[in-house]
N, C-alpha and C positions, 0 to 999 in steps of 0.2 A: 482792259477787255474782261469782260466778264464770263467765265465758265460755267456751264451748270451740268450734274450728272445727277444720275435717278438712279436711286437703288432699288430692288424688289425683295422685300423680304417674302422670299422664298427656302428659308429652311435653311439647313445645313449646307456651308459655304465648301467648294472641291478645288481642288489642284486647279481647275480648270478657271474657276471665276477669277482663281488671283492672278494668274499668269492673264488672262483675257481681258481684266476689267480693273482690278485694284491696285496692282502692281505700275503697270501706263498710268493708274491714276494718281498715286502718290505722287511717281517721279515728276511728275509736272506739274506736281503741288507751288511749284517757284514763279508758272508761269499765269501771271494775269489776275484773276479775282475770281479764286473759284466756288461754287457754292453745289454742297451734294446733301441730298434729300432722300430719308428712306420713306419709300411710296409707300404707306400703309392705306391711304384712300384706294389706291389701285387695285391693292390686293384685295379690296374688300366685294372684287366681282366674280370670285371666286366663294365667297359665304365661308370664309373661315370661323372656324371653332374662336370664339374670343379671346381666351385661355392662350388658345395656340398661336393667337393671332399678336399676344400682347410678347407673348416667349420672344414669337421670330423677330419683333423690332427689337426688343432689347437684345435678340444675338445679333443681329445684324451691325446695330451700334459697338456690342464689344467686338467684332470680329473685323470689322473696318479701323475703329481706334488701333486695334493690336497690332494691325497692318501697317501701319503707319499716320493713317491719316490726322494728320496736325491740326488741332482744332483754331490756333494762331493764324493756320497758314489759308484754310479753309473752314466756311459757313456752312457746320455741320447740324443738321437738324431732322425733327420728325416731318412728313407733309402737314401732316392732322393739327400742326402746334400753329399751322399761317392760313388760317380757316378764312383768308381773304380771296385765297386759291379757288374755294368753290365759286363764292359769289362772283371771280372774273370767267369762271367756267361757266356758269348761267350767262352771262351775258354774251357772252361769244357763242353758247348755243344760237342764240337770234339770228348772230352772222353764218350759220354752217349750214345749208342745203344738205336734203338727207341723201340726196345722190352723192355725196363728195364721201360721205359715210360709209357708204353701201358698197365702195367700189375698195373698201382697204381691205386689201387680202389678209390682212393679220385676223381680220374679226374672221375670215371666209375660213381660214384656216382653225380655226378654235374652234369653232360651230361645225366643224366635219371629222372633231375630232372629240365629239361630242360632248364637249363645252356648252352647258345650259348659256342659251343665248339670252341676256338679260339686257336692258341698257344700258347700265354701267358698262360691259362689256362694247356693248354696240357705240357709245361714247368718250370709250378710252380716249381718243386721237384726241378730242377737244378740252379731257382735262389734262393731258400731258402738253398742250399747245397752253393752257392756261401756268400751268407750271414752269413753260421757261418765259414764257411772254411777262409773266407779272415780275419777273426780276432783270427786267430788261436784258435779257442772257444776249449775250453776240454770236458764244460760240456753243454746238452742243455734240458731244463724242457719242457715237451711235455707231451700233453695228448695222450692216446692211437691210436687217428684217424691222431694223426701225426707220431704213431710210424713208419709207412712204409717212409713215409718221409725222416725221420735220417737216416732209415737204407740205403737207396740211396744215401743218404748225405756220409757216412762210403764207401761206392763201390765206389763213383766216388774219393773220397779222396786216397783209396788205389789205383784205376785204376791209378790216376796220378803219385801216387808216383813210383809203379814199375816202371811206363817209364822213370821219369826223376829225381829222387833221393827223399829222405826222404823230401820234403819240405812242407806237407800240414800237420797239426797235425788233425788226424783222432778223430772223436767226440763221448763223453758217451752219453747214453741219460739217461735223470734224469723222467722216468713214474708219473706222481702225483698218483699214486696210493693211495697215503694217504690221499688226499682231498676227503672230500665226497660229494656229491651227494648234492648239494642245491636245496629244493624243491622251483615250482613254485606255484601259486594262489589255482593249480587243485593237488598240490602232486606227478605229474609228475615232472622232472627234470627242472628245470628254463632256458628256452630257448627264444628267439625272435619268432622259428621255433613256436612253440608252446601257443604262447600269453600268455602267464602264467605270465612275469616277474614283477618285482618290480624294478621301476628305482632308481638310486644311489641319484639323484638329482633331484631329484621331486619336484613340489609344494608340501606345506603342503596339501592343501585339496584335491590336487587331489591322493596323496601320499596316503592320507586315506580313501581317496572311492576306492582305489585298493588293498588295506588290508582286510577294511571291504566286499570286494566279495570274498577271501578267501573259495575253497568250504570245505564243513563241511555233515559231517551226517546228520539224520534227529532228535538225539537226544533231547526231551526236556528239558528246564529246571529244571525239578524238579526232573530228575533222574541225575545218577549220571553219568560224560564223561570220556571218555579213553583218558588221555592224549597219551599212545603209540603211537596210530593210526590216532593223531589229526593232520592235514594238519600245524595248528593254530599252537600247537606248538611247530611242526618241526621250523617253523619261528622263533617263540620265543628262541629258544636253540642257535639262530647264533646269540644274541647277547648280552642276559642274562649270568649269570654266574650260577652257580651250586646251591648256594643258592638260586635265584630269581625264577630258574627252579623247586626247590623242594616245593618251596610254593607256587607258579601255578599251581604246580600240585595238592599240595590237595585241591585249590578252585573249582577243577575239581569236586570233590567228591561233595561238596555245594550244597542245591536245590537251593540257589537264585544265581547262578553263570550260566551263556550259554555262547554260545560261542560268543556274540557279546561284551560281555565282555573280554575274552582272548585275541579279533582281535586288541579290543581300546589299550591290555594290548602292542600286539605285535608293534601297531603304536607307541605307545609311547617311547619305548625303541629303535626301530627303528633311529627314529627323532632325541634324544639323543643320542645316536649311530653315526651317521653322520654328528652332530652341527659342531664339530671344522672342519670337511674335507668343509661343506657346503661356512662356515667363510672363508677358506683359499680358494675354489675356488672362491670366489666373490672377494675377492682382487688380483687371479689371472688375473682375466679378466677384472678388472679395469687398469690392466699392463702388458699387453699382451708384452711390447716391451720386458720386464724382458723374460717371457715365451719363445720371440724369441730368447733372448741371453742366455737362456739355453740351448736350443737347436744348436744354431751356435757353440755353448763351444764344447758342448761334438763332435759336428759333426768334430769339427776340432781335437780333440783326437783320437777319431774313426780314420781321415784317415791318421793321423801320424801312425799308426798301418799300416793301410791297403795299404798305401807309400810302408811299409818296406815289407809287403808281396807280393806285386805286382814287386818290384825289382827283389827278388827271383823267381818267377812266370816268368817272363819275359824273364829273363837270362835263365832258363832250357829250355825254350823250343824254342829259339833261335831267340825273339824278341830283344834281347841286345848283 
């Protein structure tokens, strides 16, 4: 079974992507054949600065490696290195009616939140349906705001095949339903949209004056705090274990315990927390050339793949 996931280089990586997105995705590095791609054609309907554009894929790549991800275990590459991806994206254009277009709330969403509406934009859905279609993906992990996504991805896969025979394998979508909800500074959902985040690789001190603002009630000291409803230590629970969470929690109960104490407790398991990812991206970036030839590896597996699907692709529809 073949896996595919998408990266977005979008900047600097938070608490929030690894517990969301990197973390579910390592662990399940065992299962299947997984192949993850950092979307740099995606990003490019946004008009990033080149500079900034060429920075964010190379952190993207060290901040994924440092996480874990096994280059052995999974087909890790740039999009831009399998330029086979556009040319099944023009052709699938053919297949996509611009009402099936028009009606994806993700583009409706962007453009009202005034997002220059360009086509790239307006044709995301068809090169992300090209992107798992040409590696014949079975399975694809999505959050809810991408479920309409897939399911375009499934229409243009089936549109194609009744014209010109079985050759696209049509995709499941894998919903993270089961990841929860990582809170940000404020207890809200850990977003960029929302300034809330905790970055993955932070300086230490600045890492801990954005702990220590954590908001909290107005409870004092000398009475006793709810850990239920404590912002603090929703934090604490993403990296503590069950024991260290039961005994936080009855220092809750403590009159010399507040919460500027809980924030030092959450910094500090934090810190330790991401020491060895820290180690490992520092020696990533002292050998970037390594990081390139990870990424050429896999790119050149990817398009041994997407070679043999674009043969077929080609032939049915009477380019060969």
């Amino acid at each position: 079974m073949r896996i595919l996931t998408g990266i977005q280089p979008s900047g600097i990586l938070h608490v929030g992507n690894y517990f969301g997105a990197i973390h579910p995705f390592v662990e399940s590095q065992g299962d299947g054949q997984p192949f993850a791609f950092i979307a740099d054609y995606h990003a490019l309907t946004q008009l990033p600065e080149p500079d900034g554009l060429r920075e964010m894929v190379t952190g993207v790549a060290v901040d994924w490696l440092a996480c874990g991800v096994d280059p052995q275990k999974t087909v890790f590459f740039r999009q831009s290195d399998v330029p086979e991806v556009v040319e099944l994206m023009w052709i699938l254009c053919s297949q996509v009616p611009v009402g099936l277009l028009e009606r994806c709330t993700s583009y409706k969403d962007k453009v009202a939140q005034g997002i220059t509406a360009n086509f790239g934009l307006f044709s995301y859905p068809v090169l992300m349906a090209a992107d798992i279609l040409l590696y014949k993906s079975n399975l694809v992990p999505v959050g809810r705001d991408q479920k309409q996504h897939l399911e375009i991805t499934r229409d243009i896969a089936i549109r194609f095949n009744n014209q010109y025979g079985e050759i696209l394998v049509v995709p499941e979508a894998r919903i993270r339903d089961g990841v929860a909800v990582v809170p940000g500074i404020d207890g809200q959902k850990m977003s960029k949209s929302y300034d809330n985040t905790i970055n993955l690789f932070g300086a230490e001190k600045a890492l801990r004056k954005r702990i220590m603002s954590t908001v909290t009630d107005s409870t004092p000291m000398e009475e006793p705090m709810d850990p239920a409803s404590c912002n603090v230590m929703a934090l604490y629970k993403l990296f503590a274990d069950d024991a260290e969470v039961a005994a936080l929690s009855e220092r809750y109960a403590a009159n010399d315990f507040g919460y500027g104490h809980a924030k030092q407790a959450v910094f500090e398991k934090s810190w330790e927390y991401f020491r060895p990812m820290r180690q490992r991206r520092d020696e990533l970036l002292a050998n970037l050339d390594h990081v390139n030839d990870v990424l050429h590896d896999g790119a050149e597996r990817a398009r041994a793949v997407a070679a043999e699907t674009m043969d077929e692709v080609r032939a049915a529809i009477g380019l060969r």
